[in-house]
DOKETI-252251 format. One line per 3 residues: number of its first residue (from 1); for each residue z, x, y of N, C-alpha, C, CB. Coordinates in steps of 0.2 Angstrom, whole numbers. Atoms other than C-alpha are relative to their C-alpha. Glycine has a CB too. Example, Ala and Ser with C-alpha at 12.3 -4.5 7.8 and 13.67 -1.06 7.14 Angstrom:
residues 2
1 = 0,4,-6,39,62,-22,0,4,6,6,-5,0  -1,-4,-6,36,68,-5,3,-4,5,-7,2,2 $
//
This chain:
residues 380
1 = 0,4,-6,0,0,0,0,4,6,6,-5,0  0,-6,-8,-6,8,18,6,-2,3,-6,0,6  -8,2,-3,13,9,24,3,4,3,4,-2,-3 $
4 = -3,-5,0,19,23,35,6,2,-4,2,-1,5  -6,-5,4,31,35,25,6,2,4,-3,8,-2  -5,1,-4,43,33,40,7,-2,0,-2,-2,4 $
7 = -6,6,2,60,26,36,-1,-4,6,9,2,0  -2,2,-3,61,12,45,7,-2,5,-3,-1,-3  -8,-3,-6,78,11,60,2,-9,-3,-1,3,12 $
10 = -2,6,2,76,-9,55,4,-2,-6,-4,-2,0  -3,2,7,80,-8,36,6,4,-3,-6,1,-6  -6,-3,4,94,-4,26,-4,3,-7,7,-6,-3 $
13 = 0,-3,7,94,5,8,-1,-6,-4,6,4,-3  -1,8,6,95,-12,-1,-8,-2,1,7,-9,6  6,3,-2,80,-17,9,-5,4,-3,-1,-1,7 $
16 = 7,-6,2,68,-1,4,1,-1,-8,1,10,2  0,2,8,75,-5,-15,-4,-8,-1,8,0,-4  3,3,0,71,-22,-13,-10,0,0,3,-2,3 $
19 = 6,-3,-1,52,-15,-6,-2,2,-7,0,5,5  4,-2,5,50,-6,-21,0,-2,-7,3,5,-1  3,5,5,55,-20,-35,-4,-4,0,2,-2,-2 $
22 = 5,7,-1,44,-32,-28,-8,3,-2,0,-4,9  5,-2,1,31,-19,-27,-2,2,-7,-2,5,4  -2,-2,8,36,-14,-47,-4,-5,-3,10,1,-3 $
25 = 1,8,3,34,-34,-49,-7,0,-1,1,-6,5  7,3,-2,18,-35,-43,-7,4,-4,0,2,8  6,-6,5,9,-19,-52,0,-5,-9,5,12,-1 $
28 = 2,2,8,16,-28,-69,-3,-5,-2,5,-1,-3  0,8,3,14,-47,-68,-6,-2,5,7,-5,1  5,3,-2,0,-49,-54,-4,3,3,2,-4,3 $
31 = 10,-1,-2,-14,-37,-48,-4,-1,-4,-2,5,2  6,1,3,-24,-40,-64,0,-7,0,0,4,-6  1,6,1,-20,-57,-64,-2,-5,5,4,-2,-1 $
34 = 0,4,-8,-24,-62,-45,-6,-3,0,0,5,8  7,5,1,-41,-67,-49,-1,-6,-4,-5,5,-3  -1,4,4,-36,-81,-61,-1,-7,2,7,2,-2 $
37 = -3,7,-3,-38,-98,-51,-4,-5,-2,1,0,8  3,6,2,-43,-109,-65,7,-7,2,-1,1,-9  -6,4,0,-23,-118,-63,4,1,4,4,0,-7 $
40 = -6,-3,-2,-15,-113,-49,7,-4,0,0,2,5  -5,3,1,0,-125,-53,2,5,-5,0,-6,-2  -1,-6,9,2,-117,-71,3,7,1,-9,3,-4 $
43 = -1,-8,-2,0,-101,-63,5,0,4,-5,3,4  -6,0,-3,12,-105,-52,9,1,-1,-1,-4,2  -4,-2,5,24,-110,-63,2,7,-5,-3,-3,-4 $
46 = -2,-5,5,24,-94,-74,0,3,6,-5,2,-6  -4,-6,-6,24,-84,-58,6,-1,3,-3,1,6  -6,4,-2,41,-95,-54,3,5,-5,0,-9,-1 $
49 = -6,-1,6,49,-91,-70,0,10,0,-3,-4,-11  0,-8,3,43,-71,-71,5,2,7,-10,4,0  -7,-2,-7,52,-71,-51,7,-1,-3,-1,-5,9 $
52 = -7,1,1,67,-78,-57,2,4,-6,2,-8,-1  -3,-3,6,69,-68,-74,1,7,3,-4,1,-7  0,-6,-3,67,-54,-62,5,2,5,-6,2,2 $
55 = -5,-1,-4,80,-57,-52,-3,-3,10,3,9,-2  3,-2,-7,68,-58,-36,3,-9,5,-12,2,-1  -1,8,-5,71,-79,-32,7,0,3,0,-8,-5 $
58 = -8,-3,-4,90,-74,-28,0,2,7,3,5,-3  0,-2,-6,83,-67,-15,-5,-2,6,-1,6,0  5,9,-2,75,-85,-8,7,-3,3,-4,-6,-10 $
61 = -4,4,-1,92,-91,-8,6,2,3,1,-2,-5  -4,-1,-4,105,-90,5,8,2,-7,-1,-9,6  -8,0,2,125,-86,1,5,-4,0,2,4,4 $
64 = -2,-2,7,134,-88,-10,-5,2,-6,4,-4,-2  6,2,7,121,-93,-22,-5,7,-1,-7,-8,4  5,-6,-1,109,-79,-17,0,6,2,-3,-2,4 $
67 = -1,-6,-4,106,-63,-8,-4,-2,7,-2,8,-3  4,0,-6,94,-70,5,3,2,7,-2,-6,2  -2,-1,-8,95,-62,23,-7,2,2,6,6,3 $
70 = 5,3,-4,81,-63,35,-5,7,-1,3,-3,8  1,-8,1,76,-43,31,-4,-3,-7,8,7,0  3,0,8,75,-47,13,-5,-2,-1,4,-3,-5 $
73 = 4,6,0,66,-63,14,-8,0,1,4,-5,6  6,-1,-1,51,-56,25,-2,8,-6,0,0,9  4,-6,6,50,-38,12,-3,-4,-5,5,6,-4 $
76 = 4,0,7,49,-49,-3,-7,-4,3,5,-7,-7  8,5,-1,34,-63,5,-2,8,2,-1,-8,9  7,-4,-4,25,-47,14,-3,5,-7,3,7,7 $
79 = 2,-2,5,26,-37,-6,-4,-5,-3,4,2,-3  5,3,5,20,-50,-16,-5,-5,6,5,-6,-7  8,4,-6,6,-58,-2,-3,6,0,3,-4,11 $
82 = 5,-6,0,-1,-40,-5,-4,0,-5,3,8,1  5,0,4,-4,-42,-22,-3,-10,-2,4,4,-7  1,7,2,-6,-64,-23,6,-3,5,1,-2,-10 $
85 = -2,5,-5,-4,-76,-10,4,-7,-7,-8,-3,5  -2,5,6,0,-90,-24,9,3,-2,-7,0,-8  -7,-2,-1,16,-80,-28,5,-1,5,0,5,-1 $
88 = -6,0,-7,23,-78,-10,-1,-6,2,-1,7,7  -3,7,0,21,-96,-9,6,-3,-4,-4,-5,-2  -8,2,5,32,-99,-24,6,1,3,2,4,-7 $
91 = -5,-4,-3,44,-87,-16,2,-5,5,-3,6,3  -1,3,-7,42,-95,1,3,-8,-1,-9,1,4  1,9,4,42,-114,-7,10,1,-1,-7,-1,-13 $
94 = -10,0,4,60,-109,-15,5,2,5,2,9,-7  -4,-2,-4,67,-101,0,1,-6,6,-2,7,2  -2,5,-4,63,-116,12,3,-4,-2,-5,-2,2 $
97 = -4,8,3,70,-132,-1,8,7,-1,-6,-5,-11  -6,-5,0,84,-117,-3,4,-1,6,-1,7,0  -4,1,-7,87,-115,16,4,-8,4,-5,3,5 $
100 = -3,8,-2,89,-136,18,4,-2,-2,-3,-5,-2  -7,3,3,100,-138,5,6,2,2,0,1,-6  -5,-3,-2,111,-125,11,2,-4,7,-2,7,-1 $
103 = -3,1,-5,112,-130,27,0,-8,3,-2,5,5  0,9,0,109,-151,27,5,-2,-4,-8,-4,-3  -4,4,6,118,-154,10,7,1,1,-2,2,-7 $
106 = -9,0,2,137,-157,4,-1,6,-5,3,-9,-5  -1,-6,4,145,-143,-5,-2,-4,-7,9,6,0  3,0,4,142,-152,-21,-8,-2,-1,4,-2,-1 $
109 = 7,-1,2,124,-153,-18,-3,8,0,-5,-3,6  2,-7,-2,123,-134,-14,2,2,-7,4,3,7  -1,-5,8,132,-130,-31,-2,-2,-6,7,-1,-1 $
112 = 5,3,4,121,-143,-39,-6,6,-2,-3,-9,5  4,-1,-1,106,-135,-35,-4,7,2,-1,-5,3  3,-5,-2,106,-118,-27,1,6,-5,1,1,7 $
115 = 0,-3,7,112,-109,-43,-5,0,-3,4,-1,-3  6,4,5,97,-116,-51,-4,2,3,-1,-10,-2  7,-3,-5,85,-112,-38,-1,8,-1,1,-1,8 $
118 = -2,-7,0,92,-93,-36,-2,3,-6,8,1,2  2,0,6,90,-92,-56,-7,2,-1,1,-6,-3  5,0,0,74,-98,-55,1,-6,-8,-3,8,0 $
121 = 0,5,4,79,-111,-69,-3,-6,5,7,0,-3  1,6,-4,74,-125,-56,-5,4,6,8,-5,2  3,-2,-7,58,-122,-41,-1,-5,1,-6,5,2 $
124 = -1,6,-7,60,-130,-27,-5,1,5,8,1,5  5,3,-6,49,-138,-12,2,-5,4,-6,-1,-2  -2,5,-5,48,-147,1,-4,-4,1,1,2,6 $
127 = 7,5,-1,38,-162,5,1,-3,8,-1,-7,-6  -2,3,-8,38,-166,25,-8,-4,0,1,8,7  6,2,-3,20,-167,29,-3,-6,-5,-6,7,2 $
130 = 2,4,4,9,-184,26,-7,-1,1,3,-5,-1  5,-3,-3,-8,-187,29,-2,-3,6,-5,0,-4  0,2,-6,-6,-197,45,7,3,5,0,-7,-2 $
133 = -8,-3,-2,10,-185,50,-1,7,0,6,-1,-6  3,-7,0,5,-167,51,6,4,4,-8,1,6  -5,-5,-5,12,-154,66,6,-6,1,-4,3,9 $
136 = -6,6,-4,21,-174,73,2,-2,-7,-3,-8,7  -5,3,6,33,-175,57,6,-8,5,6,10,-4  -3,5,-3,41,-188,70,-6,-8,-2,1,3,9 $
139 = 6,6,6,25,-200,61,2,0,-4,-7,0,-2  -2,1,7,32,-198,45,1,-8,0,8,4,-1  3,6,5,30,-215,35,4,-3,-6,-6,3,-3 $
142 = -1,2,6,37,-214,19,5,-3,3,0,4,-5  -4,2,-4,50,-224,18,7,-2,-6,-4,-7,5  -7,-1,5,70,-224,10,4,-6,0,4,7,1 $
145 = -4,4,0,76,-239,6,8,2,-5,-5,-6,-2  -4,-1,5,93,-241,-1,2,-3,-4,5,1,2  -1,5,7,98,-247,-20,6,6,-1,-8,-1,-7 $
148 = -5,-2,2,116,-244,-22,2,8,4,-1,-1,-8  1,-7,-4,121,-226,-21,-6,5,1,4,3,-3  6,-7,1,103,-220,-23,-4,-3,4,-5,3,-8 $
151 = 5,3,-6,90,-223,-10,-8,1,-6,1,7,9  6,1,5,70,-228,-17,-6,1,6,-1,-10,-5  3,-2,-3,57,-219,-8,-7,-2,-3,1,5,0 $
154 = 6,3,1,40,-225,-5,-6,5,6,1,-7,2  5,-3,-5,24,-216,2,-4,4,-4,3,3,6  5,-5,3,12,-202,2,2,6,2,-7,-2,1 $
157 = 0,-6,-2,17,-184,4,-8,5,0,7,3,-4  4,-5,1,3,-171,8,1,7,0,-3,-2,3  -1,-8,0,0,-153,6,7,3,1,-5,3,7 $
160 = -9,-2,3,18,-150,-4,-6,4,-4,8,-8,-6  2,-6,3,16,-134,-11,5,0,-6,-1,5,5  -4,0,7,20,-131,-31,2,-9,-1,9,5,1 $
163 = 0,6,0,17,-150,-31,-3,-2,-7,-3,-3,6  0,2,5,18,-156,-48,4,7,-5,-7,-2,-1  -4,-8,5,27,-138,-54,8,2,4,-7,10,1 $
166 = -6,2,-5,41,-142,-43,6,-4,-5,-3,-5,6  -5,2,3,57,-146,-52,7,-7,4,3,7,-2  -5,3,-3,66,-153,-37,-4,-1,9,7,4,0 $
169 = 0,3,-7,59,-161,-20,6,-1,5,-2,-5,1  -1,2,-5,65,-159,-3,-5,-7,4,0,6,2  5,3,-2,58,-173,5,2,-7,5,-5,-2,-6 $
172 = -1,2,-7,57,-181,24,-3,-7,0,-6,5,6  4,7,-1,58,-200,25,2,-4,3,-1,-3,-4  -2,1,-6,62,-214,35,4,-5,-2,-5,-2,6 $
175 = -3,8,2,75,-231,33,-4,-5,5,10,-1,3  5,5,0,64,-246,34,2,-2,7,0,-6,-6  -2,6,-7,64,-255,54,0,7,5,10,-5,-1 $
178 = -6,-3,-5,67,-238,62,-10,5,3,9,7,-5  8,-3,-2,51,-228,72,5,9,3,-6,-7,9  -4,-8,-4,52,-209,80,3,5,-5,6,-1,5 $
181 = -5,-4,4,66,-197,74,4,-4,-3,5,5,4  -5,2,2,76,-210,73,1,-3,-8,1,-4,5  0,2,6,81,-215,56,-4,5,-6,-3,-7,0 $
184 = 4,-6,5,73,-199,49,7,3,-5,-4,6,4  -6,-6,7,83,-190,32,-3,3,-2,5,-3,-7  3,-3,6,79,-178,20,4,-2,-7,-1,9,1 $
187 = -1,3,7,81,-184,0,-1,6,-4,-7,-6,-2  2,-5,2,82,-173,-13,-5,-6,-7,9,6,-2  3,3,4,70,-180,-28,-2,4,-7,-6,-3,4 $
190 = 2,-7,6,68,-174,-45,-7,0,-2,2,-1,-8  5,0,-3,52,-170,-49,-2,-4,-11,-4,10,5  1,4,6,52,-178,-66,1,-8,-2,5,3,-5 $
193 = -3,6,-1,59,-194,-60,-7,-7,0,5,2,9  6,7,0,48,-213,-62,-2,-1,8,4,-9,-2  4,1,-9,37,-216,-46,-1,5,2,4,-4,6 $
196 = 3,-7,-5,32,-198,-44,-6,2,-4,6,7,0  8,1,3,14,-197,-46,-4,8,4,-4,-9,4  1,-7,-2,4,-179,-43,-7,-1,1,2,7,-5 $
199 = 6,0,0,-12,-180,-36,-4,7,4,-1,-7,2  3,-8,-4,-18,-159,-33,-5,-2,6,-4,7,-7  4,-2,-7,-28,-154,-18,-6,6,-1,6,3,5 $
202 = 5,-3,4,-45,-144,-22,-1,4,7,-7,-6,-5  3,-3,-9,-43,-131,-3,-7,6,-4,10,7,7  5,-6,-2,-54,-117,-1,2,6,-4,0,0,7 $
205 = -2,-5,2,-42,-105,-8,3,-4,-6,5,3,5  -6,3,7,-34,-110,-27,7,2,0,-2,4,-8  -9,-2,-2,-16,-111,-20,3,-8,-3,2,0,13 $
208 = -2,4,3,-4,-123,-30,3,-5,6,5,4,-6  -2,6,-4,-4,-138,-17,-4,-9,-2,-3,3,7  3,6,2,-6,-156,-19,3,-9,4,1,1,-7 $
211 = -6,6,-6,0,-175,-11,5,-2,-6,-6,-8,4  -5,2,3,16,-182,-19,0,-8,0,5,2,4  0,7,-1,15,-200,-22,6,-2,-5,-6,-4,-1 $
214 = -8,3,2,33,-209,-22,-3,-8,1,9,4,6  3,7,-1,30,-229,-27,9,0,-4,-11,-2,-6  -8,1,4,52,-231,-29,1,4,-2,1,-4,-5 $
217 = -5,-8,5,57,-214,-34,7,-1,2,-3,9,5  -7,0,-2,75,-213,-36,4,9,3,3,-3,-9  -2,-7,-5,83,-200,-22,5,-2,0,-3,2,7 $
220 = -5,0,-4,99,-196,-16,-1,3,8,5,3,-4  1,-4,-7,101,-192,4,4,7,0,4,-4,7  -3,-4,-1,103,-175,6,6,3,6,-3,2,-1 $
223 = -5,-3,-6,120,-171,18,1,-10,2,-6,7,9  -2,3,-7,123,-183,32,-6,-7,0,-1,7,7  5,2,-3,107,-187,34,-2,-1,8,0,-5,-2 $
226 = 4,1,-6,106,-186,52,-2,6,4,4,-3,3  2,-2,-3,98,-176,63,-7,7,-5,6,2,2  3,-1,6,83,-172,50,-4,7,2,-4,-6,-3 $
229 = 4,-6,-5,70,-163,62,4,4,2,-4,-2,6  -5,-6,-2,82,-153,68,1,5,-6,8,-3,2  -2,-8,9,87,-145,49,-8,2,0,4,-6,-13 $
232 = 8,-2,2,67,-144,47,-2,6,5,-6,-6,1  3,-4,-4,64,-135,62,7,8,2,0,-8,7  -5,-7,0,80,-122,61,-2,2,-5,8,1,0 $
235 = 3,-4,4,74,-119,43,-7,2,1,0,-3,-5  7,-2,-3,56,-115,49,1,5,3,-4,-3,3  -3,-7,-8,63,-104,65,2,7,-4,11,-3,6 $
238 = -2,-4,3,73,-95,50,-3,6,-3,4,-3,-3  4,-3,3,59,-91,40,-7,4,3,-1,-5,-3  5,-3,-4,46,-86,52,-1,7,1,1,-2,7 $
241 = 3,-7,1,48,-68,53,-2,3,-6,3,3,2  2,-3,8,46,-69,32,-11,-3,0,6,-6,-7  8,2,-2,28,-77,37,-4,4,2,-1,-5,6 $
244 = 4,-7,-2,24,-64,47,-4,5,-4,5,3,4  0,-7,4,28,-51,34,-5,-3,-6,10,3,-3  6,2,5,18,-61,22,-10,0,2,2,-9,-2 $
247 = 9,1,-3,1,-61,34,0,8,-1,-2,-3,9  2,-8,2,6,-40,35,-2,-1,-6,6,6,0  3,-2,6,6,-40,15,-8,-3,0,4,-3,-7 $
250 = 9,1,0,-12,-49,16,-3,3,3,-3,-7,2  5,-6,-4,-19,-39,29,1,6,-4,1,1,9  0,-5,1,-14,-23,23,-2,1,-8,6,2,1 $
253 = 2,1,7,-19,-28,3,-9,0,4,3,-9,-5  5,-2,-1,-37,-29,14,-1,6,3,-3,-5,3  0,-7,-5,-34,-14,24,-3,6,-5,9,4,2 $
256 = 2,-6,6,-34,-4,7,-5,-1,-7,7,0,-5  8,3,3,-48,-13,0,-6,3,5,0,-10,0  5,-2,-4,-59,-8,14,0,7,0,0,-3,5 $
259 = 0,-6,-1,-53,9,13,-3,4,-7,7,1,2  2,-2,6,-55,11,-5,-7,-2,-4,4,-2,-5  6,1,1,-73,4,-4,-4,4,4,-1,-7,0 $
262 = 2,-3,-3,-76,14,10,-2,8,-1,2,-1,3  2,-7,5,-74,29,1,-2,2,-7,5,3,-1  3,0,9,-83,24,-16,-7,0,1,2,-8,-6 $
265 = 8,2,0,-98,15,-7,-3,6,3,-3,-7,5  4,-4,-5,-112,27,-3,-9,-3,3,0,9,-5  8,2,-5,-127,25,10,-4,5,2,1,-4,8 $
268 = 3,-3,-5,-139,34,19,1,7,-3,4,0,8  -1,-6,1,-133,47,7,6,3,1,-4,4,2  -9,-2,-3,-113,49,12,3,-7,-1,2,3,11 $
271 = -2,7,1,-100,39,9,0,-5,8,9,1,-1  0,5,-5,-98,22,21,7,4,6,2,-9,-6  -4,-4,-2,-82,32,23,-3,4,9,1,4,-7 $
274 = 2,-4,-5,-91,44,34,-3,-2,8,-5,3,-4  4,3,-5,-98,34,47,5,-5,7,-6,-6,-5  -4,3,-7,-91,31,64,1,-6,2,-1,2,5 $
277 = -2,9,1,-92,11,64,8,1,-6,-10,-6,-5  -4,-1,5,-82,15,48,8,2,1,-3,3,-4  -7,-3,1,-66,25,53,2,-4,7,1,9,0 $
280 = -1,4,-5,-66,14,69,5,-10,-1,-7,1,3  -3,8,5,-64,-4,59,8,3,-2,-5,-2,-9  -8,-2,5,-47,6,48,3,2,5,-1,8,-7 $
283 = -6,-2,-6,-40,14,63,2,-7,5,-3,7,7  -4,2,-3,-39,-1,71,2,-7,-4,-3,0,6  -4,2,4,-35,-12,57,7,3,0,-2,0,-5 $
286 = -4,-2,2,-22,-1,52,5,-1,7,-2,5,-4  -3,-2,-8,-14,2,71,2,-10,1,-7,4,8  -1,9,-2,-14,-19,73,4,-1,-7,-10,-7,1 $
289 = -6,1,7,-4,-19,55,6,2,2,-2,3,-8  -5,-3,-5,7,-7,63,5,-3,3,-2,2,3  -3,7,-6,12,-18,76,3,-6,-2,-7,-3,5 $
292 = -1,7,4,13,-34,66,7,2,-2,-5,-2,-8  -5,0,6,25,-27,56,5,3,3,-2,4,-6  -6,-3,-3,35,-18,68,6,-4,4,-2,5,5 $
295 = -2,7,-4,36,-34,78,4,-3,-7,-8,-6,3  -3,5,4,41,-43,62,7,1,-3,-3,-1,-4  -6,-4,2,54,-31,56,5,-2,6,-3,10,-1 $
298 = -6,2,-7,62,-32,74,2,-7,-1,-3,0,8  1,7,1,62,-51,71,8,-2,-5,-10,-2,-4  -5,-1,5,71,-49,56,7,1,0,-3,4,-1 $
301 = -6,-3,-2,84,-39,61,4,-3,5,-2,7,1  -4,4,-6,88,-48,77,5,-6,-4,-5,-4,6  -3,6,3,91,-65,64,4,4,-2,-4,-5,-6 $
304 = -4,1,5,102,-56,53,6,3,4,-3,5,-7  -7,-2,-4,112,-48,68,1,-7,6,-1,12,5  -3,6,-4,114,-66,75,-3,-1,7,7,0,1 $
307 = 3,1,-5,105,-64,90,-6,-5,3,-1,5,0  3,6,-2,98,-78,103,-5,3,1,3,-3,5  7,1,1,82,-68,104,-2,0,-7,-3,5,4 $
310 = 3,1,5,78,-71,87,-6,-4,-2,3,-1,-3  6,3,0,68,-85,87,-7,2,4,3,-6,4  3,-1,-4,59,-80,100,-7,6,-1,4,1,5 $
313 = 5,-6,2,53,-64,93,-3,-1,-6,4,6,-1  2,3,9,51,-71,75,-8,-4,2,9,-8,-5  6,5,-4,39,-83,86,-6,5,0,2,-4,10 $
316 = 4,-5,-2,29,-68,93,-4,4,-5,4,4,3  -1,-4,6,30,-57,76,-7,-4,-4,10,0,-5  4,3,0,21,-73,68,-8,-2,2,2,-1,1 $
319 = 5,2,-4,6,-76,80,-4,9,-2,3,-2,10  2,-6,-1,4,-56,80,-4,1,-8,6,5,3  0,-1,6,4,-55,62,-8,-2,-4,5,-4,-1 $
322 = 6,4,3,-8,-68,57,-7,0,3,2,-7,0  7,0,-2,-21,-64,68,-3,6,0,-1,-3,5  1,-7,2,-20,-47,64,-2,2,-7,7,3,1 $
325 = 2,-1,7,-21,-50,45,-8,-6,1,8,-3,-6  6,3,0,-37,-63,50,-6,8,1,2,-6,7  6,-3,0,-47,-49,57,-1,5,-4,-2,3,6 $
328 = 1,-6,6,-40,-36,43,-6,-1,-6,8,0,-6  4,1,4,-48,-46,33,-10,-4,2,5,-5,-6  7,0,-4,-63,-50,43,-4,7,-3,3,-1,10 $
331 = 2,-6,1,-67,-32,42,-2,3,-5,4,2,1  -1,-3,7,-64,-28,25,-7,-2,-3,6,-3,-5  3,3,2,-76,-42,22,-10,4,3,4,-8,3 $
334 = 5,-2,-5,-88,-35,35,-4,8,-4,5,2,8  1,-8,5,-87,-15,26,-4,-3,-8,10,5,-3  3,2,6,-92,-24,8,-7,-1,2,3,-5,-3 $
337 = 9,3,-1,-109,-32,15,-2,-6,-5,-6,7,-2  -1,7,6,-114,-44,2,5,1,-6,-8,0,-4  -2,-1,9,-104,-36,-12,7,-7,2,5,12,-3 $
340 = -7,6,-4,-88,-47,-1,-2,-6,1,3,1,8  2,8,0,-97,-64,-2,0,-2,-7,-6,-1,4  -1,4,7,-96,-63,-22,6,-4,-1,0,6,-6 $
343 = -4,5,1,-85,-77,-30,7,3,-4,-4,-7,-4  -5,-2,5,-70,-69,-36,2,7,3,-3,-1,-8  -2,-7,-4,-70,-53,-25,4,0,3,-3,4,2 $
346 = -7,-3,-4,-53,-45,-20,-1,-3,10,-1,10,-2  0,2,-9,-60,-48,-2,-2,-6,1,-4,5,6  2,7,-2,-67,-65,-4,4,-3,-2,-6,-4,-2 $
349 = -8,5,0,-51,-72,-10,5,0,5,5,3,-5  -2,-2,-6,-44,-64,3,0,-3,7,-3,5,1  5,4,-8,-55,-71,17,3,-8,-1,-12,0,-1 $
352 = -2,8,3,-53,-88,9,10,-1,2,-2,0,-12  -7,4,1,-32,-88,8,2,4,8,5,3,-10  -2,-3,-5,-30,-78,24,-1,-8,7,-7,9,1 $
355 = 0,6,-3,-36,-95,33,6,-4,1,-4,-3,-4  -6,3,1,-21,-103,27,8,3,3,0,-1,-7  -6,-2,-2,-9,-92,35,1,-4,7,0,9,0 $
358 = 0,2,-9,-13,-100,53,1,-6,-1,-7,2,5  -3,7,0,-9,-117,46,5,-2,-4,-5,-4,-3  -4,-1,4,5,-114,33,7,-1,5,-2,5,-3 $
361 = -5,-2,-1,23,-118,38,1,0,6,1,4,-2  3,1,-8,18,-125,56,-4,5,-1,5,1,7  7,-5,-1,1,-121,63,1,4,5,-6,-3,1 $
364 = 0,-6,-5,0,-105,72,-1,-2,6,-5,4,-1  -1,5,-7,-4,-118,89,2,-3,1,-2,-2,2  -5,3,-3,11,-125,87,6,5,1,2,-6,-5 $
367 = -6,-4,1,22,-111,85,-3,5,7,0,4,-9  3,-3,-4,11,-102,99,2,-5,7,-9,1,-2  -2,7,-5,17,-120,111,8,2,-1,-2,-10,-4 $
370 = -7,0,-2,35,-118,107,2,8,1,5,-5,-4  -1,-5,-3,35,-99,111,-2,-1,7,-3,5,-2  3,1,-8,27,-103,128,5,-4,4,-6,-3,0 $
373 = -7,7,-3,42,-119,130,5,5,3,4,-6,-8  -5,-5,3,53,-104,125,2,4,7,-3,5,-5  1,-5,-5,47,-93,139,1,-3,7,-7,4,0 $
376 = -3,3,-8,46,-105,154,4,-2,0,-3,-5,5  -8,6,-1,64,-116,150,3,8,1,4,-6,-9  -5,-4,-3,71,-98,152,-1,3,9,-2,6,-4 $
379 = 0,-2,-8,63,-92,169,-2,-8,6,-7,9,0  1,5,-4,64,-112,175,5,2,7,2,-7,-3 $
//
């Protein structure tokens, strides 16, 4: 992985071991397999259980339960998004229905469920978005009537990720009569439970996503139930600088792809390598990865030492990231020439799942709006 040899001033020892199992992970169980996307549920699945036997989903899951801290969280997404985006969803998937429960639920939901997640015996997800409900989750639809102690959810969830390989839903719904924020909860839903219907999603990239249909599913409220958008929107804030670090692993998995094709292909009689368009594209890929990651790393470090600029920077770290790993692989795509438009090549997968980073987990022009809210409510 192209990665300065510099210790980093951000990371601890914990964190560079962490760096190095994930990258251990990744050589065993997924760069020969990243090309695979007949099932990505399936796949998903077995990349669920191989993270949790490995110990890695623990580090998804907040404390007690877990080891998660905001450092850890963006090394493991930025390793495994180098070798398979579909992994560092699983990942990502476990740490967000992780972060909800922890901080929405009752201690006996927390001791229900986040031992089981942290395992990896149980993956977790979230289902917010629907297909009339997007960035304004204040549209949300479905809707949670109450029967007895359990509440009966109704609706359609869209683009839930690990949908149908999912063991336990989070999921954003409304009490019948109520419009807006108001009357919004999150439900915890099993994913085995009657009235839960899987109908996958066919994107552009083979990423284990699909819509949820609840016709009376039996749920409990998770927590309180109040103030729903709010828990959604601090667990996102939290996670953001692991976003980031998951666009570095993508860009820099094309960094080294363009580098190692650069120095195989030959033209004109010399490698592609040789040619001054050519070391211009890598120097400035590699320098804009740099950055991403320095930004993200800082991001990081501010969350974990509690600081009010966190958000703000994690906001920044994001934007920088993702569009830094857009043109990595722009590039890569660019150095191959036709060989990068074949169906199944390292950099057309690339191209394809690099898209999704700028819509994933709020879209990148919403997260680019409340950095900018961010910046004038300070200097109003």
């Amino acid at each position: 992985m192209s990665e300065s040899g510099t210790v980093d001033p951000h990371l601890q020892e914990v964190h560079r071991e962490l760096a190095a199992s994930v990258r251990q992970f990744g050589e065993r169980h997924l760069r020969a397999v990243a090309r695979d996307e007949k099932d990505p549920v399936a796949r998903a699945r077995e990349v669920g259980a191989l993270l949790g036997a490995e110990g890695l989903l623990a580090t998804a899951v907040p404390a007690p339960f877990g080891s998660a801290d905001a450092r850890s969280v963006l090394i493991a997404r930025e390793g495994l998004a180098y070798f398979s985006l579909l992994a560092e969803m699983v990942f990502s998937a476990q740490g967000l229905a992780s972060q909800l429960i922890e901080s929405a639920g009752t201690e006996i939901q927390r001791r229900r469920w986040l031992p089981s997640l942290a395992s990896g015996a149980v993956l977790g997800t979230v289902a917010l978005a629907e297909p009339d409900a997007g960035s304004d989750l204040s549209a949300v639809r479905c809707v949670a009537e109450e029967d007895g102690p359990l509440f009966r959810l109704s609706g359609v969830k869209s683009w839930v990720t690990l949908a149908g390989g999912a063991g336990v839903y989070v999921v954003l719904a409304r009490s019948p009569g109520t419009e807006k924020a108001d009357g919004l909860s999150l439900f915890l839903v099993d994913g085995g439970a009657d009235g839960v219907a899987i109908q996958p999603i066919e994107a552009i990239a083979a990423l284990p996503v699909g819509e949820l249909g609840l016709a009376g599913a039996p749920a409990v409220r998770l927590g309180s139930g109040t103030r729903a958008l709010r828990q959604v929107s601090r667990s996102f804030e939290a996670l953001r600088a692991g976003a980031a670090g998951a666009a570095c692993g993508l860009g820099t998995r094309a960094l080294d792809e363009a580098v190692r094709h650069g120095l195989a292909r030959r033209q004109f009689g010399r490698a592609l390598a040789g040619f001054q368009a050519t070391k211009m594209a890598i120097a400035g890929t590699y320098s804009e990865l740099e950055a991403a990651r320095s930004l993200a790393r800082h991001a990081a470090w501010l969350a974990d030492a509690g600081s009010e600029e966190a958000g703000r920077a994690a906001g920044a770290a994001r934007l920088v990231a993702t569009e830094a790993a857009g043109r990595a692989v722009d590039r890569a795509l660019q150095l191959h020439g036709a060989q990068g438009l074949v169906r199944g090549s390292t950099v057309e997968r690339l191209f394809r799942e690099a898209r999704a980073l700028r819509l994933r987990e709020g879209t990148i022009d919403m997260v680019r709006l409340e950095l900018a809210e961010t910046i004038l409510k300070e200097n109003r």
